[in-house]
Structures are given as C-alpha cells and as structure tokens.
C-alpha positions in Angstrom: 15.2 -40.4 14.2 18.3 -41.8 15.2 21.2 -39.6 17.0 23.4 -39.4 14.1 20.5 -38.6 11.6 19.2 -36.3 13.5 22.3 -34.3 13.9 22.6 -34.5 10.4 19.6 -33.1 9.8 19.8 -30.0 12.4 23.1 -29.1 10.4 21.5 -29.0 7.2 18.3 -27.1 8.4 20.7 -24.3 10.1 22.6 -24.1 7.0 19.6 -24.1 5.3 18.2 -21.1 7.5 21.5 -19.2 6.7 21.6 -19.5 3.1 18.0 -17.5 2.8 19.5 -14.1 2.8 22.8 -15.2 1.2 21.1 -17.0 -2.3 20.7 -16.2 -5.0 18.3 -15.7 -7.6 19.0 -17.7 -11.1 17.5 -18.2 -14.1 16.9 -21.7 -15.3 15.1 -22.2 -18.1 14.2 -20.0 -21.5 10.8 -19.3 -20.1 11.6 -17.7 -16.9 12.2 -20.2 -14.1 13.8 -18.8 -11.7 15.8 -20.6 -8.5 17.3 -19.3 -5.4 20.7 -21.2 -5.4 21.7 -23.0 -2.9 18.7 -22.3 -0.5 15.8 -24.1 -2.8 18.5 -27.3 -3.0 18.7 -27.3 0.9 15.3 -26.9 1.3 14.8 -30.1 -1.1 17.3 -32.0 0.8 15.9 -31.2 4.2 12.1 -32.3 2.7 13.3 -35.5 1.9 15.2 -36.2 5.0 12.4 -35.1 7.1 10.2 -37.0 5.3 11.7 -40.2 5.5 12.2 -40.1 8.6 8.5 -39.3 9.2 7.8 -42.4 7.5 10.0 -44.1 10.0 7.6 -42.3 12.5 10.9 -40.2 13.3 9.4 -37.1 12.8 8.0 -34.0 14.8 5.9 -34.6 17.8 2.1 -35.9 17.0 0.5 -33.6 19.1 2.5 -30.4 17.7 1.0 -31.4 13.7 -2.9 -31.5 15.4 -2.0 -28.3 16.8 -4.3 -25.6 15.6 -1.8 -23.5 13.4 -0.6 -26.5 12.3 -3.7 -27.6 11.1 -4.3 -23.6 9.4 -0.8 -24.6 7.7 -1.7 -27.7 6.1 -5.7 -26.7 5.3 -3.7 -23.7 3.0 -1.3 -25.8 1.7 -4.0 -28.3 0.9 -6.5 -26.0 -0.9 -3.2 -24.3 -2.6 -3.3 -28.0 -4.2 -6.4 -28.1 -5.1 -6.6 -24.9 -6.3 -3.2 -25.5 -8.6 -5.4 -28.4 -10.7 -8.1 -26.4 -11.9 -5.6 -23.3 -12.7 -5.8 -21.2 -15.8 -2.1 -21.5 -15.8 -1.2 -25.2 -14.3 2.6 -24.9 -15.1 3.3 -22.0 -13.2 0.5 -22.8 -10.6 2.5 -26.2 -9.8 5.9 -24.3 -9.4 4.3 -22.5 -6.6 2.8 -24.8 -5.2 6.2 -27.3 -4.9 7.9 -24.4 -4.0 5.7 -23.6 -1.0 5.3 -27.3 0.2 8.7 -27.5 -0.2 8.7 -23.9 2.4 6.5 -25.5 4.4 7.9 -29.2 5.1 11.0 -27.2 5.9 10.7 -24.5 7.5 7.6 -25.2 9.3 7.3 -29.1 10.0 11.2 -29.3 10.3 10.9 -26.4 12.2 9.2 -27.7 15.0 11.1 -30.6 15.3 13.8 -27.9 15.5 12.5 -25.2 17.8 11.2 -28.7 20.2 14.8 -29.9 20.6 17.3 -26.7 20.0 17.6 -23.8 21.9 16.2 -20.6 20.5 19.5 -19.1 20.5 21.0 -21.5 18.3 17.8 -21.1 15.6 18.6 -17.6 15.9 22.1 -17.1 15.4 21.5 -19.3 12.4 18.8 -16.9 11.2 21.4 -14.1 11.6 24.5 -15.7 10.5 23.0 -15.0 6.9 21.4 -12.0 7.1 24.3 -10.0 9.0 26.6 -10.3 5.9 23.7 -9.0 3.6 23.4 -6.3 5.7 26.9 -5.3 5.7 26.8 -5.3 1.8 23.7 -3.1 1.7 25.2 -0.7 4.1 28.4 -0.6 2.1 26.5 -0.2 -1.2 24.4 2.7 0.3 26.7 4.7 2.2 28.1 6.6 -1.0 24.9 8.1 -1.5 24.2 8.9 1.8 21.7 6.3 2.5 18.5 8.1 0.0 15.7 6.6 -0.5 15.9 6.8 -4.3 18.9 4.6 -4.1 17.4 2.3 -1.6 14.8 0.5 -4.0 17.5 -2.3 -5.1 20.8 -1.2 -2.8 20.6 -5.1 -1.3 20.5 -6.7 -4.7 22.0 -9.3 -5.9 20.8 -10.5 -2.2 17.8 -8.6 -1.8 16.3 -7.3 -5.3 13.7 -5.1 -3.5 14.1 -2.8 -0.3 10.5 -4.5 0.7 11.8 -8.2 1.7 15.1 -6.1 3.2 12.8 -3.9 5.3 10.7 -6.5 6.8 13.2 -9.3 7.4 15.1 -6.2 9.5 11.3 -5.7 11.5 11.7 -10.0 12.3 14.4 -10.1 13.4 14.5 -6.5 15.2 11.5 -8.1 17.5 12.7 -11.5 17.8 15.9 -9.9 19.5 13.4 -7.5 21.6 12.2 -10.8 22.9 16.0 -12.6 23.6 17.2 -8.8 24.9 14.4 -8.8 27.7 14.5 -12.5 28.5 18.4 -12.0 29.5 17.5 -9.3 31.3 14.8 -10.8 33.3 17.1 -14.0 33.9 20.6 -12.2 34.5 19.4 -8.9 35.3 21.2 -7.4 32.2 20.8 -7.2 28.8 23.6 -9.1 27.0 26.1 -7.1 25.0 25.5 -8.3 21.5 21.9 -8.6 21.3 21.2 -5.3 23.1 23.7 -4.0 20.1 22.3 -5.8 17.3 18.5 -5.1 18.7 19.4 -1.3 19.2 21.5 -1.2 15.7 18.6 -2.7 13.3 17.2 1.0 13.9 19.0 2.9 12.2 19.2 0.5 9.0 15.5 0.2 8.8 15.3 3.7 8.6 17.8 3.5 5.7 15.6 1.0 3.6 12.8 3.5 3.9 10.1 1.2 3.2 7.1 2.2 5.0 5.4 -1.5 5.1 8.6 -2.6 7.4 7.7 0.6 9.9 4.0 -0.2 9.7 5.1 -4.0 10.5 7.9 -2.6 13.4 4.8 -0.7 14.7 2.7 -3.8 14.8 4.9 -5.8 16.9 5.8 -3.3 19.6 2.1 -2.9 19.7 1.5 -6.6 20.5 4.9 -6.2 22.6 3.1 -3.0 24.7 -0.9 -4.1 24.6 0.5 -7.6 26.3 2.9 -5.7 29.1 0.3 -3.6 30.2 -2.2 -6.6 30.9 -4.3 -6.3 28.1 -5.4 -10.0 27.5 -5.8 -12.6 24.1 -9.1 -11.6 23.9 -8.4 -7.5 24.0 -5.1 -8.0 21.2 -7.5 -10.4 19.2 -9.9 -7.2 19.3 -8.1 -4.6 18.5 -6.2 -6.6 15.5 -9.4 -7.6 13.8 -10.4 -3.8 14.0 -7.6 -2.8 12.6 -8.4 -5.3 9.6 -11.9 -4.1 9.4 -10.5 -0.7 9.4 -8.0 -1.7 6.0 -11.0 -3.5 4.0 -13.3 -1.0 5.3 -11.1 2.1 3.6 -9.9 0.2 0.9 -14.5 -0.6 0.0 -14.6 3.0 0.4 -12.0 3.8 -2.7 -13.0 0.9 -4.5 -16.6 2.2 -5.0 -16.2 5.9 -5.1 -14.9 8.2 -7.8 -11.8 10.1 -7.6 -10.0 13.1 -9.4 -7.0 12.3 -11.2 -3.7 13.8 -8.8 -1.5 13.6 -11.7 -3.9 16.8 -13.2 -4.2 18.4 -10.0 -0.7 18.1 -8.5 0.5 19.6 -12.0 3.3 19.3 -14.2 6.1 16.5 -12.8 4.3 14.6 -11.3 3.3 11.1 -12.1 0.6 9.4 -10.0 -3.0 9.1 -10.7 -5.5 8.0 -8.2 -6.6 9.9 -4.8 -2.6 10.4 -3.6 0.0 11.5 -5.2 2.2 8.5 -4.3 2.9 6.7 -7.6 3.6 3.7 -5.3 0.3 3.8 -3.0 -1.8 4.4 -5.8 -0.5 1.3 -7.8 -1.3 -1.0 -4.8 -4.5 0.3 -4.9 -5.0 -0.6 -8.8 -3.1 -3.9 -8.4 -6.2 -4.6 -4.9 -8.6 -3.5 -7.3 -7.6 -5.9 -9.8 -7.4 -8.2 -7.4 -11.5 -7.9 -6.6 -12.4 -7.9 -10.2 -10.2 -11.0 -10.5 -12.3 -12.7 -7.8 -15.6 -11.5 -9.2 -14.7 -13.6 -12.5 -13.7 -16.5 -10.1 -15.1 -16.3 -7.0 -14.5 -19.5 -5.3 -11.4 -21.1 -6.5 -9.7 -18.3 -8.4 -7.4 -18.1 -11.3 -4.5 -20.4 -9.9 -1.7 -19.7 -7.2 1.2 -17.5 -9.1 -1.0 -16.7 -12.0 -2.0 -13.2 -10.3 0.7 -11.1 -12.4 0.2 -13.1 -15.7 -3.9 -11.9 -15.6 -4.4 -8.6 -13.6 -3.3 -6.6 -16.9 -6.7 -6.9 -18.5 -8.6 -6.4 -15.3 -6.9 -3.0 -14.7 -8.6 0.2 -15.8 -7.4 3.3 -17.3 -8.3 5.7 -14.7 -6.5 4.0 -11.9 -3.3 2.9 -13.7 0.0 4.7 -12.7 3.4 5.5 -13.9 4.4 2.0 -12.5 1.3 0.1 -14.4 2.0 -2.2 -17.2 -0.5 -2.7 -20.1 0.6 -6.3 -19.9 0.4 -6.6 -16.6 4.1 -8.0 -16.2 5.2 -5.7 -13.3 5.2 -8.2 -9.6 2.4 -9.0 -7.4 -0.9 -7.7 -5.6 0.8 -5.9 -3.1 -0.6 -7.7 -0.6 -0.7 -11.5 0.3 -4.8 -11.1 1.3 -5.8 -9.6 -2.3 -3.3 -12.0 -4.0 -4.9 -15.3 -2.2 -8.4 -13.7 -3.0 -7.4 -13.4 -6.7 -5.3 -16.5 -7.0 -7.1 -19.1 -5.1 -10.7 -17.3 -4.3 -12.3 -16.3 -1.6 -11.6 -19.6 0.3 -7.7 -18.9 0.0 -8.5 -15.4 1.5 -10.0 -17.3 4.4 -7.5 -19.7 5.0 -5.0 -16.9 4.6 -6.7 -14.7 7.9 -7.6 -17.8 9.4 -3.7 -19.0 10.1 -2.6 -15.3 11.0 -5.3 -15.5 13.7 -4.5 -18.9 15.3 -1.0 -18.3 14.8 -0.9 -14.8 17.1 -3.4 -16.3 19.2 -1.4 -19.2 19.9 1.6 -16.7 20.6 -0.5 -14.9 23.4 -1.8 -17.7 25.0 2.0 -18.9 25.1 2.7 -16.1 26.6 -0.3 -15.6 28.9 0.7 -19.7 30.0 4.8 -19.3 30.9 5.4 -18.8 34.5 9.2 -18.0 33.4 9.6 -14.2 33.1 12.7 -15.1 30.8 10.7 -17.4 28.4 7.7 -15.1 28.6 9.9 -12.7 26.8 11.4 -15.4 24.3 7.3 -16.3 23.1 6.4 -12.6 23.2 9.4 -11.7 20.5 8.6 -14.8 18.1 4.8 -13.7 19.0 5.2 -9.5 17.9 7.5 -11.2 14.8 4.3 -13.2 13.7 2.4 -10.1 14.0 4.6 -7.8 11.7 4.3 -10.5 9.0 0.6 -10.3 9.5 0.6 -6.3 8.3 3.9 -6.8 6.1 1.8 -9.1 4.3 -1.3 -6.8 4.2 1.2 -3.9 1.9 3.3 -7.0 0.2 2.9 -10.8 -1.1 5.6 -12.8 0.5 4.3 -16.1 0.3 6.1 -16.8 -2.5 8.9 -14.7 -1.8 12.2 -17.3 -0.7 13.8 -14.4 1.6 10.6 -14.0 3.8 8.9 -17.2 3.7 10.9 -19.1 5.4 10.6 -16.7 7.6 7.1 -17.1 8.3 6.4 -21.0 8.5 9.6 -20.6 11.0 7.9 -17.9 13.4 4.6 -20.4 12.9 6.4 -23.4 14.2 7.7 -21.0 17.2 4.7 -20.0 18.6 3.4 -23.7 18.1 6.7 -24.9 20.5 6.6 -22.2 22.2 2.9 -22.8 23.4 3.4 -26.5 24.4 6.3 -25.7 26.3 5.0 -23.3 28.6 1.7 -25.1 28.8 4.0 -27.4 30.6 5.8 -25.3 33.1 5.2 -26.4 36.4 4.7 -23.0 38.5 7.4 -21.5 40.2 7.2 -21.4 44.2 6.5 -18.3 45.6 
C-alpha cells in the first residue's frame, strides 16, 4: 500500500471508528431494512479499499491473518456463509451475513493493519471522539429525571436505542483506559490527567444506565485485570473462565428441565413476571434461551439461518414461561445472548465457533501479556485483553454480533490482542 493510500485509508477507518456511536439508525425499504448512516457507508468504503489493496498484496501482515484468532474469525465468518445458503429465511440471512463480513474486513482485518502501524492512542481517541458526544447527550437527556432506571431503557436514543449497547460500550472503553491509565503511570510515574478523568468518570455513568450485563461485563475485566496482577497464569484465567461458563450452562440445564411455580401468582397483584424470579426481564431471557434450545433441537447442526432467530422463536415459546415482555409473534429482539442465538441460528457448530474465538482471543491477550518485558505495554495488552473479556459475558446476557454500536467494537479488541501479541513476542528484554 503506497504512502498516500495508506494515509487515506487510516483517515477513513478513524472516521469510520467515530461515526459508530454517532449513526444513525434508518429505515430503507418497505420491509424493514434498516441502515446505520454514515457508519455502514464507511465501513463499505474501507472494505473495498482494504481489499484492493490486498489484492495488490498491500494488505495486513501474512503472519497476523494465520494467527490463531484470526483464523477463529474467519472459520465463523465462513460457516456464517454457509450457514446463510441453506436458511429458512435467505433474504434476511444474507443481510447479516454482508453486514458482518463487511464488520469484519473492517474492523478486524483493517484493524490490524491499523493497530500494527498506529499508536494505540490514536485508535483510541478515535474510539472516544464518537462516543464522548453520545455520552454527553445521554447525560443531558437523563439528568431531569434524576438519572432512574425507568427512564434509562432508551435515554441514549436516537444514538443508542437500548441502555444494553450504552452500558457495555461504557465497560470497553472504561477498561481499555484502565490499561492506558496504568501504562502512563508505569512509564512517567503518573497517571495522565485526562485518562485518569475519563477512566475514573465512566463510573458514575455506568451506574446511571443501570444495566446489570455492563456491571457483570465491568466485573469480568477487573477480574482478568486482578487474577493476572497477582501472578495467576494463562492457564489459571483459562480455568477459572471456562468454570464460570460451565457454571452459566450448568444453571441455565437446571431451569430448563425442572418445573417452576408461576411468580406472577405468588408475588401477587402488580406484578408481571412469570417464571422462577420476579424479574420480568430475567425471566424473558430465560424463555427467549429456552427457545433458543428447542430451536436447535429442530435443527441441530446448521440451524435456522443467521438473523432468522426473532422471526421463528414465537412458535417455539411456551405458555408457562412467557412474560409481560413476550410476543405471540415472536417480534420483540434477540436471544439475549450471542451463545443461544449462534446455537439457534447457525446450530451447534456456530455455538462452537462462537466459544472457540472468545477463548483464543483472551488467550492470546494473556500470553501478550505474560510475553512484554515493558511494564508500560504490559498494561496497554492487559486493558484491550480485560475489554475482550467483558464482551465475552456482555455477550453471554445480550446478542451483539449483529449489533453496529458494539461490533465493531469486538473485531477491533480481536485485532488488538492479535498486534498486541506479536509485538511483545518481539521485545528484546530489557537489561537488568
């Protein structure tokens, strides 16, 4: 790629980065289509850029596309294909699917061209350039009503329609500044002003979208963050992450086979929940997982399609677990949850391929970690390393695969702890 291309193209991907907050979402067509304007036409124009010049053998590193994550990436993205011809619903299967190559080439592939040649700083104030106005908006929106949580569901729209995406794009980028907030300390023996107060700030706000699948992801990261500080190696994270995945299916067989009494009966008049809690919301992600298994029952191995999950799960629900937020018609959002939606959508190989990339991908953070001799860039993989992690339990409570204000997000934090591994695989060792 020559000098001037290549600038061009780091301008457009940074703008590109920006503008996922800041779009927004349009309808296009009489049947539903909907865009997120301008980011989906930046992310087009960066996939053909990138892509041409990868023809001209311009593109990322060799070695970085063999790399193990990379290699998770592309195996999804290729059964996603496959998957999208034999669909019950190709139309709609197909939109997913271009829109997540499209994520992908991007975000993931242009990202490690980007993260291999830019400073992290310069990817981040990108990131942050974008979101900081949202958040200014949903701060201004909320303040009136004193920041509760029944206003909080939609306060970020027409940015963020959902406090869910808001919530866990604040638990990113709260961590990723964790990691640039320690690495100035351990280089310049302080923490530098605007990070420390943007690190320290994202606090307060998450407690103000009250969603408890950003705290859960928060909590993930600072445990990655505190397991790895106090010398508790790949091998013991790797362990204690898989049981706490064992732990979710393991509860979640436990409902799904048992009986329960109906809450809505027992917790009496005014309430509106029916299953084991009387959480409307928990109980409904507990229909729409359930769904989700008798979904893959029908279609074990392949599925019903990628996107077609909220389209079928209606008939698959039954009466005793639906809640005040279930829809006969089954035309309410998502699975819940990016593992039960890749079980239903593209079978029990998608599920796979889905744990299979959040593995390699933390893995690969900790081993970058474990290889930097550099206290300061230690820090730096650590942060993109706990971000990776909170998507990993944002996406056990949420589907944000599909979603074009997280997933970006995600394929980025991939392509970081791919650099970031290579780089301090490198290192020579300091003298000591």
């Amino acid at each position: 790629m020559t000098s001037g291309l290549f600038r061009s193209f780091v301008t457009l991907w940074l703008v590109a980065l920006a503008s996922v907050p800041l779009s927004l979402r349009w309808t296009v067509s009489s049947g539903g289509t909907v865009m997120a304007v301008p980011l989906e036409s930046l992310v087009a124009a960066c996939a053909v850029v990138l892509v041409v010049a990868w023809a001209f053998g311009r593109g990322p590193e060799f070695s970085l596309l063999l790399h193990p994550v990379s290699l998770a990436v592309f195996a999804g993205l290729a059964w996603t294909l496959v998957t999208t011809m034999i669909s019950i619903d190709p139309l709609v299967s197909m939109k997913y699917a271009l829109a997540r190559t499209a994520y992908v080439v991007t975000f993931f592939v242009g990202g490690l061209l980007i993260m291999s040649r830019l400073r992290t700083r310069g990817v981040v104030a990108a990131g942050l350039a974008g979101f900081l106005p949202v958040v200014a908006w949903t701060v201004w929106r909320h303040a009136p009503t004193g920041f509760i949580h029944e206003t909080s569901i939609e306060v970020g729209a027409p940015f963020y329609p959902n406090h869910l995406e808001y919530g866990a794009t604040l638990a990113f980028w709260m961590l990723v500044l964790v990691g640039l907030a320690m690495a100035d300390r351990a280089k310049k023996g302080r923490i530098g002003g605007a990070v420390g107060i943007l690190t320290l700030g994202f606090l307060p706000l998450l407690w103000a979208a009250h969603s408890r699948s950003a705290w859960l992801a928060l909590i993930a990261g600072f445990a990655v963050i505190g397991l790895q500080r106090i010398g508790v190696g790949l091998r013991g994270v790797m362990i204690a992450g898989t049981l706490v995945l064992v732990a979710f299916f393991g509860l979640f067989a436990v409902y799904f086979t048992g009986e329960w009494p109906d809450t809505e009966a027992a917790a009496g008049e005014g309430v509106q929940a029916s299953g084991p809690f009387r959480d409307p919301s928990i109980n409904e992600r507990l229909n729409r997982w359930s769904c989700a298994v008798r979904m893959a029952k029908e279609r074990p191995l392949v599925g019903f399609g990628p996107g077609t999950y909220e389209e079928s799960y209606g008939l698959f629900q039954l009466h005793g677990e639906m809640t005040s937020h279930s829809s006969l018609r089954g035309d309410r959002g998502d699975a819940h949850s990016e593992f039960f939606s890749c079980l239903a959508e593209q079978g029990v190989v998608g599920l796979m391929l889905v744990a299979v990339l959040f593995g390699v991908a933390v893995a690969s953070g900790l081993r970058a970690v474990d290889g930097c001799r550099d206290e300061s860039q230690r820090w730096k993989a650590l942060g993109w390393t706990s971000a990776v992690a909170s998507l990993v339990v944002g996406n056990l409570f949420n589907a944000f695969f599909e979603v074009d204000r997280v997933a970006p997000l995600l394929w980025l934090a991939c392509a970081a702890v791919v650099v970031m591994e290579r780089n301090c695989a490198t290192t020579k060792p300091e003298n000591r």
